[in-house]
C-alpha positions as CSV (number, residue, x, y, z in Angstrom):
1,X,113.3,89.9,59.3
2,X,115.6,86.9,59.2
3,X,116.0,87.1,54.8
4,X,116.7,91.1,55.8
5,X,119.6,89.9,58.7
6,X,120.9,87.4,55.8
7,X,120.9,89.3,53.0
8,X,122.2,92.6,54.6
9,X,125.1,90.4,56.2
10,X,125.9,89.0,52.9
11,X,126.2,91.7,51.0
12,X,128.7,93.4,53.9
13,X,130.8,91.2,53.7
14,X,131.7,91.8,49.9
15,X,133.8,94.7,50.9
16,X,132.6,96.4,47.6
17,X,129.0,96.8,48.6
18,X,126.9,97.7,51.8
19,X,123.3,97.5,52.8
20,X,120.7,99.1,55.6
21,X,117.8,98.4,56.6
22,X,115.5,101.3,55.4
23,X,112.3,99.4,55.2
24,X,109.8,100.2,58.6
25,X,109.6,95.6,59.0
26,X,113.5,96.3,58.8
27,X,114.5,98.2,62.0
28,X,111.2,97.5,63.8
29,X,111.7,95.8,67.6
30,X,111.8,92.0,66.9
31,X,112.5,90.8,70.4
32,X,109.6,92.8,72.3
33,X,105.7,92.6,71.0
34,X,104.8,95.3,73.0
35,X,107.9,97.1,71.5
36,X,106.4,96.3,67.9
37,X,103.1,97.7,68.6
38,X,104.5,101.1,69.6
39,X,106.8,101.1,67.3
40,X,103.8,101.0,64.6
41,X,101.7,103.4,66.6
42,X,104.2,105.4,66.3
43,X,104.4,105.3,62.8
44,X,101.1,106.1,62.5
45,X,100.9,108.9,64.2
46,X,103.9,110.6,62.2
47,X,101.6,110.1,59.2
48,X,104.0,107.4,57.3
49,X,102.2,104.0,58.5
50,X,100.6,103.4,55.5
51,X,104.0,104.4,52.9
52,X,105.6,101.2,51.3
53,X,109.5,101.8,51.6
54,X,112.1,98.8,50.3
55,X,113.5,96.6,53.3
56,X,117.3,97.3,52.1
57,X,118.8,100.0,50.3
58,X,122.7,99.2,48.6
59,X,125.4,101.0,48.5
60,X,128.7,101.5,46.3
61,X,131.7,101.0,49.6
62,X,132.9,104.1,48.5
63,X,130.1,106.2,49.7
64,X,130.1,104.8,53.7
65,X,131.1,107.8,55.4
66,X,128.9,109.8,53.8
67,X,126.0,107.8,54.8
68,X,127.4,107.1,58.2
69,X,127.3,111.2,58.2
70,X,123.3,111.3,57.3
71,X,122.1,108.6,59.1
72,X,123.6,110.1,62.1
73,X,122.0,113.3,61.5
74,X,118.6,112.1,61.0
75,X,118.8,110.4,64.2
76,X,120.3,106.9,63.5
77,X,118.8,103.4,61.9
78,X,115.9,103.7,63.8
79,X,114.5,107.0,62.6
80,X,114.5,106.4,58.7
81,X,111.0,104.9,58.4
82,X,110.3,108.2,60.6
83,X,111.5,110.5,58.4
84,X,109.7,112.0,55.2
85,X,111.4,111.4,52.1
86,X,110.9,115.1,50.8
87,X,113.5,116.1,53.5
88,X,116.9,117.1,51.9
89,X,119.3,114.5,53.8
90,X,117.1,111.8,52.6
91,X,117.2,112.7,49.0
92,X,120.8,113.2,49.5
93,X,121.3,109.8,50.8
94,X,119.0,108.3,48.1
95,X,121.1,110.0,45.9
96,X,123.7,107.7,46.9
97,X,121.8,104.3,46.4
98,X,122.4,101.6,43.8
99,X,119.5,99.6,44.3
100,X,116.5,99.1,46.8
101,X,115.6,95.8,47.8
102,X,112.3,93.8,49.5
103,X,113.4,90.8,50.6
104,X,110.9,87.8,51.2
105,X,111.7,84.5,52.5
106,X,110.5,80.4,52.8
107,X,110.9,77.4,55.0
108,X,112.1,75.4,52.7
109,X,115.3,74.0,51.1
110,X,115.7,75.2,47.8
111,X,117.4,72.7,45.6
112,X,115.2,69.5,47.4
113,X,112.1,70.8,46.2
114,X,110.4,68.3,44.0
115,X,110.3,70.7,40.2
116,X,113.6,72.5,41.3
117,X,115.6,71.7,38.6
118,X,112.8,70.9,35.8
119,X,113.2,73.1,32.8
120,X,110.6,75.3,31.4
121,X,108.2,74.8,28.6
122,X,105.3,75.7,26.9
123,X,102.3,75.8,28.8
124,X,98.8,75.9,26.8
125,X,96.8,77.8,30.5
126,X,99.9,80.5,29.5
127,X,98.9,80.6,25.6
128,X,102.3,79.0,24.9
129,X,104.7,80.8,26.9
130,X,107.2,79.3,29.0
131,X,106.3,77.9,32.1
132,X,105.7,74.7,34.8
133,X,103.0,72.4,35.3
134,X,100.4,74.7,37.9
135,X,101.0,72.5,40.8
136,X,104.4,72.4,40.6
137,X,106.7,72.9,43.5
138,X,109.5,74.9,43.3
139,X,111.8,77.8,44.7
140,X,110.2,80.9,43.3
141,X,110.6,84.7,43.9
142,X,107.0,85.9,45.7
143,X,105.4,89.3,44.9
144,X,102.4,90.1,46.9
145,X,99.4,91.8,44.9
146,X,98.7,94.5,47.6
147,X,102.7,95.9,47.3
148,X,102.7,95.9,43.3
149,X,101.6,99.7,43.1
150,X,103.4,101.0,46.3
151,X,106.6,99.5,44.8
152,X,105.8,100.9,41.0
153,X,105.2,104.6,42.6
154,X,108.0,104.6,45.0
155,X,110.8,103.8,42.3
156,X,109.1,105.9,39.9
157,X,109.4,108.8,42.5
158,X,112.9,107.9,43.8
159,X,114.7,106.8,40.2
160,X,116.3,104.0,42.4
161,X,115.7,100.4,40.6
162,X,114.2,97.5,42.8
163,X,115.0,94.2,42.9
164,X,112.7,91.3,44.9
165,X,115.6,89.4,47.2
166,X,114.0,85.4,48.3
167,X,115.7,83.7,50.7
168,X,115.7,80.0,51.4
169,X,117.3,77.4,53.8
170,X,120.3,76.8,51.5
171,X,120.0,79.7,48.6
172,X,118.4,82.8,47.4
173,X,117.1,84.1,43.9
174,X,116.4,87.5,43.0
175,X,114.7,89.6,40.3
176,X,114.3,93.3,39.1
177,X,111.3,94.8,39.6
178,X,110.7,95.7,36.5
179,X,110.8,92.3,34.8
180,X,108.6,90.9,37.3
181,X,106.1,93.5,36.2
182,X,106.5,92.3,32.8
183,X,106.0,88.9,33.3
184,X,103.2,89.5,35.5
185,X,101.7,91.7,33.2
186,X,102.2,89.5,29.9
187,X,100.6,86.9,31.2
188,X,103.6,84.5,32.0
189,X,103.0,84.5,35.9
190,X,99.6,84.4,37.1
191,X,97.9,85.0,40.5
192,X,97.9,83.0,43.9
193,X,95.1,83.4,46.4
194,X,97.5,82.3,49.4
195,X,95.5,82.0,53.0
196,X,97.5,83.9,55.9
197,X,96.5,83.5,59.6
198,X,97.0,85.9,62.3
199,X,97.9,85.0,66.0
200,X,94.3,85.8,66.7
201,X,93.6,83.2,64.8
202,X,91.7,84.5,62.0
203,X,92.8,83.8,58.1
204,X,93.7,86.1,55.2
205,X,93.4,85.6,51.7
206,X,95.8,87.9,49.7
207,X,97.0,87.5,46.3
208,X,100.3,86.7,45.4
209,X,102.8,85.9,42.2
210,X,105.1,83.5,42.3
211,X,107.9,84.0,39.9
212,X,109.7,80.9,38.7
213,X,113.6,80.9,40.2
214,X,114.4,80.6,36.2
215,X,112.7,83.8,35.2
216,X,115.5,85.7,38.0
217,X,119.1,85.3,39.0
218,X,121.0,83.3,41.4
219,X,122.0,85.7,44.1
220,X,123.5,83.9,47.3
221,X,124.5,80.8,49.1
222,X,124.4,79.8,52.4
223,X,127.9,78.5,53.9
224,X,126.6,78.0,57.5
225,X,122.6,76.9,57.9
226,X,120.7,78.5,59.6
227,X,118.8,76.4,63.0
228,X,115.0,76.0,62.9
229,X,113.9,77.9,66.3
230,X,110.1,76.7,67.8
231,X,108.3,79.9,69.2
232,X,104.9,81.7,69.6
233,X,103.0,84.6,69.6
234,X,100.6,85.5,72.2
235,X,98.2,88.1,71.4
236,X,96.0,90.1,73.5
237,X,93.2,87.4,74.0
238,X,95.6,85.0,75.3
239,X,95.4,82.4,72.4
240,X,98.8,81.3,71.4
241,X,99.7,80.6,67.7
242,X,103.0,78.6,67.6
243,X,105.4,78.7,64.6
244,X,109.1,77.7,63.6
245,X,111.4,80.7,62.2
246,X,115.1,80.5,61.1
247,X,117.8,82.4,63.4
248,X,121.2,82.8,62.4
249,X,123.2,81.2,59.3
250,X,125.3,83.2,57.0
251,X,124.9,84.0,53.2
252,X,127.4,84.8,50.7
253,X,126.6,86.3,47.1
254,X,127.4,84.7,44.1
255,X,129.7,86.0,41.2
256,X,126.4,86.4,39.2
257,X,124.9,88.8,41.9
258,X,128.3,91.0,42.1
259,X,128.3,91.2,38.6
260,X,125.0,92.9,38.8
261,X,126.1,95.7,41.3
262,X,129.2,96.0,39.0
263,X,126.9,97.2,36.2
264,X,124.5,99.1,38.3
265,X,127.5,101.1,39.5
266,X,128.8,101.5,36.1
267,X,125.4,103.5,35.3
């Protein structure tokens, strides 16, 4: 939730722009497990568990108060992920979107990483497109496999563009949905198999792409860093997986990220 936090913050403070959190990960309880849990029972139960919805949708300023108006009909923040999208306020305040975002973040600094600034060139394993050595390490913009066709269905059925927002310590990249697609699909990007352990302590493998930083746009900066927080999760056995997440720090987009709502407004 912390890229979501960032991101939404960042793109509030513009004056021009404003974000919620529309996505079920985005207004779920992070400060009580038990919370989470029946939040996602919940969810469930109301039939919508399994629906892939954006973490952010954006907004032109000029459109607040009618949002404001709709979100407090239907309940507040809270009861979006809820709420079918076949009901009328819904459509109306889709209507009003600019663009839909799923955000995705890493612990690490950006512009430190090893390849981060190494340009792009042809790679025989990509028949000669453009590319980096395979083990190369370097901010990129992650797509999981498993949220390709929820994503492709839900902009097809909404008409609302998406964008992939990935946040590091210091900066975040972003690209359209669309192009990831295409570079997915021409063979420029391949497949991950990326490992994934639960607090159980069981493992996942799950396929992901990771989109070189080059292929998308510069999108923010940070201008206060975030701290590096220890914690844990306890799950219902008792075994206790420790981790390190980022709290706080404030983004700000970049020119080149405004200049991309500028357009999208303009059509």
């Amino acid at each position: 939730m912390w890229s979501e936090e960032r991101l939404l913050q960042a793109v509030n403070e513009t004056a021009r722009y404003f974000a919620l959190p529309y996505g079920p990960s985005s207004t779920a309880p992070d400060n009580d497990i038990r919370a989470f849990e029946l939040y996602f029972e919940r969810l469930e139960k109301a039939g919508l568990g399994r629906i892939k919805r954006p973490d952010l949708l954006i907004f032109p300023a000029n459109t607040r108060s009618s949002v404001e108006c709709i979100i407090h009909q239907l309940g507040g923040l809270t009861e979006l992920p809820f709420t079918s999208e076949h009901d009328p306020r819904m459509q109306t305040l889709l209507g009003q979107a600019l663009l839909a975002v799923e955000c995705e973040n890493s612990l690490w600094r950006a512009t430190k990483m090893p390849d981060f600034s190494t340009p792009m060139t042809p790679q025989k394993r990509l028949n000669g497109k453009p590319g980096l050595k395979k083990n190369a390490v370097l901010p990129t913009v992650i797509i999981k496999l498993e949220d390709r066709e929820p994503l492709r269905k839900w902009q097809r059925e909404q008409g609302i563009p998406i964008h992939i927002w990935h946040a590091f310590f210091d900066v975040a990249y972003g690209i359209s949905f669309d192009k990831a697609e295409h570079l997915i699909t021409t063979g420029e990007i391949e497949p991950t198999r990326q490992v994934f352990q639960a607090p159980g302590g069981a493992t996942t493998a799950k396929v992901i792409y990771k989109i070189y930083y080059h292929h998308g746009y510069s999108l923010a900066t940070t201008v206060i860093e975030p701290q590096l927080v220890a914690d844990s999760i306890t799950d219902k056995s008792g075994h206790i997986l420790p981790y390190v997440r980022f709290v706080g720090g404030k983004s700000q987009l970049t020119d080149e990220a405004l200049a991309l709502l500028s357009e999208l407004e303009r059509t």
